[in-house]
C-alpha positions as CSV (number, residue, x, y, z in Angstrom):
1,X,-26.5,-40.3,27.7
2,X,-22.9,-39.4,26.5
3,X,-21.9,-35.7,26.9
4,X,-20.2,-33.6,24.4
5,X,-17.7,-30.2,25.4
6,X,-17.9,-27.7,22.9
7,X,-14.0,-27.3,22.7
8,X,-13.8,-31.4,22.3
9,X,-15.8,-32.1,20.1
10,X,-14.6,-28.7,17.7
11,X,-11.2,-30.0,18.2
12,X,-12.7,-33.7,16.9
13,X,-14.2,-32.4,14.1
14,X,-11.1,-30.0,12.9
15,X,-9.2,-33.3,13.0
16,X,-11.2,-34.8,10.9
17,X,-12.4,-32.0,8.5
18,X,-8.7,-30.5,7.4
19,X,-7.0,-33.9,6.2
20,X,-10.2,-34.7,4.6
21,X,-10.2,-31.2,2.8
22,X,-6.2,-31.0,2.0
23,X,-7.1,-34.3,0.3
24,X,-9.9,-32.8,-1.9
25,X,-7.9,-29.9,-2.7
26,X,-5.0,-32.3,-3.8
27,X,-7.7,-33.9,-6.1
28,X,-7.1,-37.5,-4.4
29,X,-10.3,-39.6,-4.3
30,X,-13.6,-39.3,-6.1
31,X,-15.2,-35.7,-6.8
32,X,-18.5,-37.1,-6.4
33,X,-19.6,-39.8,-3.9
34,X,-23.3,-41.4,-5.2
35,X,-23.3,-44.6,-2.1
36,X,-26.5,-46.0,-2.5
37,X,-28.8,-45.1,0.6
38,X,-29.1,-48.7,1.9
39,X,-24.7,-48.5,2.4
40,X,-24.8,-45.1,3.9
41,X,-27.4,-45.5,6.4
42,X,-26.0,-48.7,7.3
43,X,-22.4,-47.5,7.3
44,X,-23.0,-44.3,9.3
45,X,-25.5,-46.8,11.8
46,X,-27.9,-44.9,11.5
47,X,-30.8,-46.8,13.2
48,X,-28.3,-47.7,16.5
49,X,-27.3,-43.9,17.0
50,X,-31.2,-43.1,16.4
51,X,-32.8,-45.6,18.4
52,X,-29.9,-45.7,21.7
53,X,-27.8,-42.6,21.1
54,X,-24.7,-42.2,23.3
55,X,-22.5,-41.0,20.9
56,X,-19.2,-39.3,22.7
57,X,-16.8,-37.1,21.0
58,X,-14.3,-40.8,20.5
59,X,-17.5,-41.8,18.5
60,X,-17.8,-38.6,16.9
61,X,-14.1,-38.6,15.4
62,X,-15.4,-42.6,13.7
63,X,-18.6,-41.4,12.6
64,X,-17.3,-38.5,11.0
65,X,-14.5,-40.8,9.0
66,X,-17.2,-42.7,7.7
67,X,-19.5,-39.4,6.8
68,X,-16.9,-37.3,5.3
69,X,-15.9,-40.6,2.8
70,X,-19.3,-40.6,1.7
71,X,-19.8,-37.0,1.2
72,X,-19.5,-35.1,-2.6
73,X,-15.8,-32.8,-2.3
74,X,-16.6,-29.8,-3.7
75,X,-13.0,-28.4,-3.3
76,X,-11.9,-31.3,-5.8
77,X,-10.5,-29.6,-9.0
78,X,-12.6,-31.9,-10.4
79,X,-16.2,-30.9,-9.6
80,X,-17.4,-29.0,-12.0
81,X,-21.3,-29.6,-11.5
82,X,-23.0,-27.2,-9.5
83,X,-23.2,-23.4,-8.9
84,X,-22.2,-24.1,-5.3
85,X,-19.6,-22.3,-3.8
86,X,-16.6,-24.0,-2.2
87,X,-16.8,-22.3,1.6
88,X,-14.4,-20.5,2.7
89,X,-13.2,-20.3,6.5
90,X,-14.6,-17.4,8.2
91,X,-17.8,-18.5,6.4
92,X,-17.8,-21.3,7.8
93,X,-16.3,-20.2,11.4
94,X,-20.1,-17.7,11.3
95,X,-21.9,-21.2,10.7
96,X,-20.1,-22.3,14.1
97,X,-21.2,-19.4,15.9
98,X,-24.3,-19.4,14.8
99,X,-25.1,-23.4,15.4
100,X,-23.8,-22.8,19.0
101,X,-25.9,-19.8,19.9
102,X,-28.6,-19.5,17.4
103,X,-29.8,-16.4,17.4
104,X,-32.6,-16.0,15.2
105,X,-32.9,-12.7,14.5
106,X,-36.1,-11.7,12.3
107,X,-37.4,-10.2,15.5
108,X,-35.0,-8.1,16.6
109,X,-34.3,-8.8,20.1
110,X,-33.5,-12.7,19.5
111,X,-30.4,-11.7,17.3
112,X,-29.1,-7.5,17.8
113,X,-25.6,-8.1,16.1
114,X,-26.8,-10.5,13.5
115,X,-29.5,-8.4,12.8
116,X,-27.5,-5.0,12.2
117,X,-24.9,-7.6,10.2
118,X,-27.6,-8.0,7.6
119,X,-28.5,-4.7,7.6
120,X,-25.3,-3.6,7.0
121,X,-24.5,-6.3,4.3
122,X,-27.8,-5.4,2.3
123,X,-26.9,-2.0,2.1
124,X,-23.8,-3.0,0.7
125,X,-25.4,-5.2,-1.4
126,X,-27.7,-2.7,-2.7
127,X,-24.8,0.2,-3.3
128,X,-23.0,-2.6,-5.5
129,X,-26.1,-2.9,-7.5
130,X,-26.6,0.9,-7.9
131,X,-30.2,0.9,-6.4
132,X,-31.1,4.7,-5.0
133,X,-31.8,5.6,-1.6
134,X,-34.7,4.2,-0.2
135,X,-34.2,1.0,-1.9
136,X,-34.3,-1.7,0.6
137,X,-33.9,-5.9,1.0
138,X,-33.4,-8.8,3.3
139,X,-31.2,-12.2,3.3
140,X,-33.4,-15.4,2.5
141,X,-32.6,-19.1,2.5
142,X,-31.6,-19.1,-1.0
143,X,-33.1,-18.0,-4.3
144,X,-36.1,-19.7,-4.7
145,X,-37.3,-18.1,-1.4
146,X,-35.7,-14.6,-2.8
147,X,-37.7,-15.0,-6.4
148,X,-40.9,-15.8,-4.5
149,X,-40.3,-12.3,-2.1
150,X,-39.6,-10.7,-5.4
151,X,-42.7,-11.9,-6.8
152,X,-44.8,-11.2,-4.3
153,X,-43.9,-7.4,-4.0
154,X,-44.5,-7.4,-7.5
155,X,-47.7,-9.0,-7.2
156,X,-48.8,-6.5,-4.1
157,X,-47.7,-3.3,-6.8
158,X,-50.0,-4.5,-9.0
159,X,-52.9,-6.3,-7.0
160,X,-52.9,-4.5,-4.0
161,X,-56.0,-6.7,-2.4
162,X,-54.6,-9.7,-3.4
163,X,-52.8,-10.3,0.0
164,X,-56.4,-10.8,1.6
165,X,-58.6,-11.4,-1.7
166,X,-56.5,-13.9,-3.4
167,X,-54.6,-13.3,-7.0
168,X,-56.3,-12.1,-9.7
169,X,-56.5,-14.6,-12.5
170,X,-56.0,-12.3,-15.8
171,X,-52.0,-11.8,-14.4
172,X,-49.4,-12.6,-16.6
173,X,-45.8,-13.0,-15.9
174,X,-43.0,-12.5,-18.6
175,X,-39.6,-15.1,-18.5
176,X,-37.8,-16.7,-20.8
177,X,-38.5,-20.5,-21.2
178,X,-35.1,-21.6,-19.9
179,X,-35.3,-19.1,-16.4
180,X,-35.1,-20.9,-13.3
181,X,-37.6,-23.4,-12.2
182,X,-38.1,-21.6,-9.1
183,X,-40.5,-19.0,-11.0
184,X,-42.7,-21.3,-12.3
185,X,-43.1,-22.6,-8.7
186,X,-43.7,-19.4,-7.3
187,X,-46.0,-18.6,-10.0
188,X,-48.4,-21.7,-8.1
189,X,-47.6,-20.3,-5.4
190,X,-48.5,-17.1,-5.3
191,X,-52.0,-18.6,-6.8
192,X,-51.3,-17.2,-10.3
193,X,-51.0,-20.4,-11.7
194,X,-48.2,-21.5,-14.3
195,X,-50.4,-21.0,-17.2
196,X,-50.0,-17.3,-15.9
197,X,-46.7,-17.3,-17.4
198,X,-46.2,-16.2,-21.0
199,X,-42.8,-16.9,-22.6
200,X,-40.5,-14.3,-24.4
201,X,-39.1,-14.9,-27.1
202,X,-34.9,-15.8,-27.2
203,X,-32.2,-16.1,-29.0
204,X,-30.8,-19.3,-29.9
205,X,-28.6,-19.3,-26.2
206,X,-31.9,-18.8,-25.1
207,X,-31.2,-15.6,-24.4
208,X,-34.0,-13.0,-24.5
209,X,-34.6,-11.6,-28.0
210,X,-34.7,-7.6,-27.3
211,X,-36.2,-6.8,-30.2
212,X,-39.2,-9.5,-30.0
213,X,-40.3,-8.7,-26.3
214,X,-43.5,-7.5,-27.5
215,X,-44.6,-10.2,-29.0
216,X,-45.0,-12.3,-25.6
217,X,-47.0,-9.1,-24.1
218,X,-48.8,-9.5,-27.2
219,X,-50.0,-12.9,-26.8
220,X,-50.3,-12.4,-22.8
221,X,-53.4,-9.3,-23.7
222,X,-54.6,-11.9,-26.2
223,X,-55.1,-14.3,-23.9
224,X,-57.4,-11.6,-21.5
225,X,-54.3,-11.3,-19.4
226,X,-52.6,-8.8,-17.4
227,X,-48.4,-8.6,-17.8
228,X,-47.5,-7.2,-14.5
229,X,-43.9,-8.6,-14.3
230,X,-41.2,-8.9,-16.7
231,X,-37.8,-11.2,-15.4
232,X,-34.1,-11.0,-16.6
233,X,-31.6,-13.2,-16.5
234,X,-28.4,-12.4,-15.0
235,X,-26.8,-14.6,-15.8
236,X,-29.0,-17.7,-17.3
237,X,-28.9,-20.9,-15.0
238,X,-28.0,-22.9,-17.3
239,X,-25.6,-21.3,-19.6
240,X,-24.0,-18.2,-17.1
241,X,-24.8,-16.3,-20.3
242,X,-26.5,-12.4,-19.2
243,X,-30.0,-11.2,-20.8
244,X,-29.7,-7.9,-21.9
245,X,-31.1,-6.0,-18.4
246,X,-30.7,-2.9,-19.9
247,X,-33.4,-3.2,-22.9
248,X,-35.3,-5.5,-20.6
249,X,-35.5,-2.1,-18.4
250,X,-36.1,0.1,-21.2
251,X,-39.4,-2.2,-22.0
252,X,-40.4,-2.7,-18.7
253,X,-40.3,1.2,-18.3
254,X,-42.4,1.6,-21.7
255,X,-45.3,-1.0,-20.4
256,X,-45.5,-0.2,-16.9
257,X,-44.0,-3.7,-15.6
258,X,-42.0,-4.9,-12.7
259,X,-38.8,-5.3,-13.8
260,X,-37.3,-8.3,-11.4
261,X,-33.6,-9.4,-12.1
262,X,-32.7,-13.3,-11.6
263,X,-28.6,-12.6,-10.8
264,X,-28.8,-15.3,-8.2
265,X,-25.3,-16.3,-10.0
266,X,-24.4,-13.3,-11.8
267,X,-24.5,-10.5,-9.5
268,X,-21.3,-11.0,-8.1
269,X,-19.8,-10.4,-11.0
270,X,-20.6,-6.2,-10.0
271,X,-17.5,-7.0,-7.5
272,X,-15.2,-7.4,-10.6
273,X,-14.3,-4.1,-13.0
274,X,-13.5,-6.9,-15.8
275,X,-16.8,-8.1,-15.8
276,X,-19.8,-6.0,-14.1
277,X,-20.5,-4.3,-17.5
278,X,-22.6,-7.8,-18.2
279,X,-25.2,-6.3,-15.6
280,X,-25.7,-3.1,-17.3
281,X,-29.2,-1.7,-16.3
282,X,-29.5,-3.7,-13.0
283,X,-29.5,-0.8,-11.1
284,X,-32.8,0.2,-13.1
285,X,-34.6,-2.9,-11.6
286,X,-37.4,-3.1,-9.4
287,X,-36.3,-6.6,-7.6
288,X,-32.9,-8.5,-7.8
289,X,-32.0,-11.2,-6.2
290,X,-28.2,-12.3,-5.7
291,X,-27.1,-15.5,-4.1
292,X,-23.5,-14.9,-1.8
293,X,-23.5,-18.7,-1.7
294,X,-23.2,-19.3,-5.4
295,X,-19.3,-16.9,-5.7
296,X,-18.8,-15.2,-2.7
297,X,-17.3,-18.6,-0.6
298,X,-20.4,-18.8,1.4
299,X,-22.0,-21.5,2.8
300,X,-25.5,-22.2,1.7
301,X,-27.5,-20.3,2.3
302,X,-27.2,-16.5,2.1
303,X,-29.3,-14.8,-0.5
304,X,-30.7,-11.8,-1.0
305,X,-33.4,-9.6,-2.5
306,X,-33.3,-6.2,-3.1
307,X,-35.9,-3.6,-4.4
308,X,-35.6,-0.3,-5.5
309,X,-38.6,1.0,-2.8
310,X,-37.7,-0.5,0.5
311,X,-41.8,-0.3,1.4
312,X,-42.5,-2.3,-1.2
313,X,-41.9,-5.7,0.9
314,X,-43.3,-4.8,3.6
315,X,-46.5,-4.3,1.1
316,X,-46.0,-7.6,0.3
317,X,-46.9,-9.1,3.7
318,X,-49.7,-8.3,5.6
319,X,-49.8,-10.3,8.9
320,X,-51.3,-9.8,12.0
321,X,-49.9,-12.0,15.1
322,X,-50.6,-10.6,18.6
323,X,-47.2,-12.4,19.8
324,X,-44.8,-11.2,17.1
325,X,-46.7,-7.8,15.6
326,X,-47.4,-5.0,17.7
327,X,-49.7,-2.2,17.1
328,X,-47.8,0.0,19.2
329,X,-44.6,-1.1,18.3
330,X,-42.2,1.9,20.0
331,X,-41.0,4.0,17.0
332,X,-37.7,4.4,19.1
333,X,-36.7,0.8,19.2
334,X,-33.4,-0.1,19.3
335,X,-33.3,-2.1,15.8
336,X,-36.0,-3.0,13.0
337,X,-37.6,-6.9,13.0
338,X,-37.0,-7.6,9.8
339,X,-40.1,-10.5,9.8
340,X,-41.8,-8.0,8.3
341,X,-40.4,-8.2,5.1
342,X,-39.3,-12.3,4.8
343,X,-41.3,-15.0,4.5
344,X,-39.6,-16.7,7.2
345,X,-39.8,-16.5,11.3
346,X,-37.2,-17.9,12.4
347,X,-34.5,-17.2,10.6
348,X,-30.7,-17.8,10.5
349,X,-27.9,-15.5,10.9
350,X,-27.0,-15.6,7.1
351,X,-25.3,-12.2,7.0
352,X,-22.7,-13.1,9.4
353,X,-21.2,-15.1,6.9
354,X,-21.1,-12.6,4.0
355,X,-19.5,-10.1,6.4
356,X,-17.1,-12.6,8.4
357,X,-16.0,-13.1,4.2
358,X,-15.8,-9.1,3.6
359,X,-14.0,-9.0,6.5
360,X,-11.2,-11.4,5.5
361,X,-10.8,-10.3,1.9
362,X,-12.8,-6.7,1.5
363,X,-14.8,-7.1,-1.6
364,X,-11.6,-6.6,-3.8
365,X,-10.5,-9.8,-3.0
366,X,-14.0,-11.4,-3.4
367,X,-14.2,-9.4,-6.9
368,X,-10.8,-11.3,-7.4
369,X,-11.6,-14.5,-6.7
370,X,-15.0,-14.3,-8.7
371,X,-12.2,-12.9,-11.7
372,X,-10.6,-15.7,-10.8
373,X,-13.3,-18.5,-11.6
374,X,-14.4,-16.5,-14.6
375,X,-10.7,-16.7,-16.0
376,X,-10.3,-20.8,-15.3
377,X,-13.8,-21.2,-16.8
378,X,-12.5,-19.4,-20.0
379,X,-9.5,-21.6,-20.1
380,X,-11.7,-24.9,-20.1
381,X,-13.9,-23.5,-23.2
382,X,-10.1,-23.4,-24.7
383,X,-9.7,-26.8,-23.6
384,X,-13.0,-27.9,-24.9
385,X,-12.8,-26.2,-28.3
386,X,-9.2,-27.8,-28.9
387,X,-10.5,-31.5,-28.9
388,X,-11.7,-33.2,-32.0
389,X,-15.5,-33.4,-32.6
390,X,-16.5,-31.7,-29.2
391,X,-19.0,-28.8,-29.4
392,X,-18.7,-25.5,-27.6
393,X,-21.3,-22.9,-28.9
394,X,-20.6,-20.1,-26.8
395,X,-18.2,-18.1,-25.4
396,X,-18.4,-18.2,-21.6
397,X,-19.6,-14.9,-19.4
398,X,-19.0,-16.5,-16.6
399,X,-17.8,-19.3,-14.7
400,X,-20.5,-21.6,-16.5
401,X,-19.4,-23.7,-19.7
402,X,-21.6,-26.2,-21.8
403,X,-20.3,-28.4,-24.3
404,X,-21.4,-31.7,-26.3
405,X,-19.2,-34.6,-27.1
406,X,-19.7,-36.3,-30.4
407,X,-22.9,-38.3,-30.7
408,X,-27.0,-37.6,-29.9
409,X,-28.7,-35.9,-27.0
410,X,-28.9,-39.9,-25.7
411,X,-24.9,-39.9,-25.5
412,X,-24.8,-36.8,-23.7
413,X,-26.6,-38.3,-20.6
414,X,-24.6,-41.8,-21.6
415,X,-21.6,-40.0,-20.6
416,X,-22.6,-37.8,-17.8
417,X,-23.7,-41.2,-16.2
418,X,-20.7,-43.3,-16.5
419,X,-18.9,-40.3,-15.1
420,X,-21.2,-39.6,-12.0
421,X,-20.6,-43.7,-11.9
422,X,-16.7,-43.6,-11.8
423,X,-16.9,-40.7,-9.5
424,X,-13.5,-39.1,-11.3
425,X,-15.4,-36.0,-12.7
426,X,-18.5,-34.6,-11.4
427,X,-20.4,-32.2,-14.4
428,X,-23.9,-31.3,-14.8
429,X,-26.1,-31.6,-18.0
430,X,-28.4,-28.3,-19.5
431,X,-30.3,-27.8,-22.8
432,X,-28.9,-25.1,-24.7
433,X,-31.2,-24.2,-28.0
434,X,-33.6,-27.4,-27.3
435,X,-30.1,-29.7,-27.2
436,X,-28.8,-31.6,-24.2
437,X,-25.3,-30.0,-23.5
438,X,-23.0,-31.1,-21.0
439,X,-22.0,-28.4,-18.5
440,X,-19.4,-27.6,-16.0
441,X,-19.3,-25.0,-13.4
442,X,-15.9,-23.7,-12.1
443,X,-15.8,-23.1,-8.4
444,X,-13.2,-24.8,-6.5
445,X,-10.2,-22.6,-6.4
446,X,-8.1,-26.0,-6.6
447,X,-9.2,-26.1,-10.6
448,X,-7.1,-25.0,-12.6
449,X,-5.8,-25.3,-16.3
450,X,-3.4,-28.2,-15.9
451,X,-6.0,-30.1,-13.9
452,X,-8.7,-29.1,-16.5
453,X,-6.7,-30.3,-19.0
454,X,-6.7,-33.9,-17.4
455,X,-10.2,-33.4,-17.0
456,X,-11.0,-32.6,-20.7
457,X,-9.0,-35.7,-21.2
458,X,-11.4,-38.3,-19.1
459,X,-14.2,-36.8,-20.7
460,X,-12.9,-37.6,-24.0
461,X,-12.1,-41.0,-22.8
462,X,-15.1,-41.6,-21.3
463,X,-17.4,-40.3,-24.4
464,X,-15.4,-42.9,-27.1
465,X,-16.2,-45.7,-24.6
466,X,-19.6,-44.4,-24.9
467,X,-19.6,-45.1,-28.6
């Protein structure tokens, strides 16, 4: 069995990971790496290192060549694909720290310091949203576990019993058809089903329609159903565009609903003065959720959800374990087990990152990066609407464009394809209005106009070989 030092094999990995990432960052090689499974297990030897292991830190440095070539390089000016942020260093020095003592610390005396970290980066979370005292949150491994806490402390306000009877079955929940496919799935489950969800009406960005919202409570009490939640948008997955939060609130107000805010994306655009009147009325909500790994140079994962009453997720879980719940738990202890309110037990130090972040830049320079990414994002919709027979139908919010090139839904995916198969430009694909839109996202600080520009210009290329 070979043995690794900690200060070797960090030294092993450094040498490998900063060429690798100087060369991303000078856009030299692919942006996207798509090695069909067969060649990467065979190329990283997968079935020797599994089956007789030994690997020392010499082996390391060769394995690592081989791994980093056939990983995706988000810090190419060229990928434009994903809301994933492009990590930066303290971020990922908390990942070290917390790989090499792993303090899990949803009970509070497996992780003290990462514990009050969290605590002190919800609160801050929560005073950038404007929620009042006594609001209260958590960190979660990413969204779709914050939508599905969100839900189910909106599901415990209004079915109280459902915890130990089940979910009622006359619930209704109100989204748009284009919100994030991580409600439907916590729709199934929470054991409300998916038919539970009634669609509101929207724009043709698919925004929500603020003047039609009744309609869709409408058909939810025609249907012998009980609307108990109403969700915004902030900002839509697919287009960065913002519902309007603050007539959502007004309605949810006037009909008794939860009001839960999706700004997985948007939310940290509340760091920048330029841009956080797009969340008007978030501070209003009863849930948000805000993802630090989508702007805020974080590493995946370090989400969070926030309600206005902190009480209300603990409400949402009612568990009984003799080895993690005490009855008698001392009212003087010397910090708060947050398993209480997560889904999860054992759970990373995600908080560490966010502050280790806050730390480096203060939340004026996160605000100005976020400004940042917002501005480049603007200057490819310039790009975009400059070239001949392209189609850009919205002004972008955030750092999320869409765009068509000139032909059918069909060529749209035609050129996506032959892009992911060159590997020069890496962009995601989004229906907009029922139409198949291609769609960048700009988070690598590397891109900027001049390599946008060169971008637009492959694209163009690659959509007239499409013809």
């Amino acid at each position: 069995m070979a043995a690794m030092e900690l200060g070797d094999a960090i030294a092993t990995t450094v040498a490998a990971l900063e060429p690798h990432l100087a060369r991303a960052r000078a856009g030299e090689g692919p942006a996207v790496a798509r090695t069909p499974v067969a060649e990467v297990a065979e190329r990283l030897e997968l079935e020797r290192w599994i089956r007789d292991g030994g690997m020392d830190v010499g082996a390391l440095g060769d394995w690592l060549a081989e791994y980093l070539a056939m990983s995706t390089r988000l810090q190419h000016p060229a990928s434009l694909a994903h809301q994933v942020a492009v990590p930066d260093v303290p971020a990922a020095v908390a990942d070290l720290v917390h790989g090499a003592i792993n303090n899990p610390m949803a009970i509070y005396e497996m992780g003290a310091a990462a514990a009050t970290i969290e605590a002190a980066v919800v609160d801050w979370m929560m005073r950038q949203a404007g929620l009042p005292p006594g609001a209260g949150g958590t960190l979660t491994h990413g969204g779709s576990l914050a939508n599905l806490t969100a839900l189910l402390a909106a599901r415990a306000a209004h079915a109280p019993d459902a915890w130990s009877a089940g979910a009622p079955h006359d619930l209704a929940l109100l989204c748009t058809p284009s919100a994030h496919y991580s409600l439907e799935r916590a729709a199934g489950i929470l054991g409300l089903g998916t038919d539970a969800i009634v669609p509101l009406p929207v724009d043709p960005l698919d925004r929500i329609d603020p003047d039609r919202m009744g309609e869709a409570l409408e058909q939810a009490r025609a249907a012998g159903r009980r609307p108990f939640a109403l969700v915004a948008a902030a900002c839509a997955t697919s287009t960065g565009l913002f519902d309007d939060v603050a007539a959502a609130a007004d309605f949810a107000a006037a009909h008794e609903l939860w009001l839960h805010v999706d700004a997985a994306h948007g939310a940290s655009a509340l760091l920048s003065p330029d841009h956080r009147h797009h969340l008007a009325g978030i501070e209003r909500a009863d849930s948000i959720i805000w993802d630090a790994h989508k702007l805020l140079r974080v590493s995946g994962l370090c989400a969070a959800v926030l309600v206005r009453d902190a009480d209300a997720l603990e409400r949402a879980f009612r568990q009984h374990a003799s080895y993690l719940f005490y009855e008698d738990a001392d009212a003087d202890a010397p910090g708060p087990d947050v398993i209480t309110r997560t889904v999860e037990c054992t759970k990373a130090a995600l908080g560490t990152k966010l502050f280790l972040e806050l730390a480096a830049r203060g939340e004026r320079g996160l605000g100005e990066d976020v400004a940042a990414r917002f501005a480049v994002a603007r200057e490819a919709w310039e790009l975009l609407r400059e070239r001949p027979g392209f189609e850009v139908p919205y002004e972008p919010e955030t750092n999320i464009v869409c765009f068509r090139v000139p032909g059918d839904d069909a060529r749209q995916v035609a050129v996506r394809d032959a892009l992911l198969a060159d590997g020069d430009v890496h962009l995601s694909s989004a229906e907009v209005g029922g139409r198949r839109h291609l769609r960048m996202v700009v988070t690598a600080p590397a891109t900027t106009r001049a390599t946008l520009a060169d971008t637009v210009q492959r694209i163009a290329q690659v959509a007239e070989r499409q013809k």
